[in-house]
C-alpha positions, -999 to +999 in steps of 0.1 A: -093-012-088-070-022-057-057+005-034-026+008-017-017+024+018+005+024+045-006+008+081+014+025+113+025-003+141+036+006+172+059-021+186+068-032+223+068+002+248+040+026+239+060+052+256+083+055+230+078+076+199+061+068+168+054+036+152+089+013+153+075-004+114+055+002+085+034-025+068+021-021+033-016-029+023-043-035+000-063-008+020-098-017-013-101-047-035-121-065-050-127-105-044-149-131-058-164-162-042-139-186-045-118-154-021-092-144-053-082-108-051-082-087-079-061-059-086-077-046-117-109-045-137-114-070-164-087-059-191-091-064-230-065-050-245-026-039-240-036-003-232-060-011-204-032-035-191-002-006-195-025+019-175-037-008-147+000-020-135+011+019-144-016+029-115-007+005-094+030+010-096+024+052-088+007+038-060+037+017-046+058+048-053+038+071-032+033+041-003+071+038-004+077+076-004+050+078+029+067+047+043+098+067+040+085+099+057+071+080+088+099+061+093+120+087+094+100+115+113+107+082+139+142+079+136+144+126+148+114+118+169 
């Protein structure tokens, strides 16, 4: 099963605080060799697809909610 995460970048003068933007990112996945990335198992029926895109959408919740935080622990930094 993909994951998701959040990837700090600093921009322009390192002297200032924090990261000026947030990316997100598959941070695991899985790929196969003609380089197609999956973000689930193999599904077969219409529970295992509700609970794949249900996991993957509490994970975009909780990358948007950590986006959120670092971004604005920036802005009071």
């Amino acid at each position: 099963m993909a994951k998701i995460d959040v990837f700090e970048k600093p921009y322009g003068d390192k002297s200032l605080p924090g990261p000026t933007f947030v990316k997100l990112l598959l941070s695991s996945y899985r790929s196969d060799s003609e380089g197609r990335v999956f973000l689930s198992p193999e599904l077969a029926s219409d529970k295992e697809v509700d609970e794949s895109v249900k996991f993957l959408i509490d994970q975009l919740e909780k990358m948007r909610k950590k986006a959120k935080r670092i971004l604005s622990k920036n802005k009071k930094g």
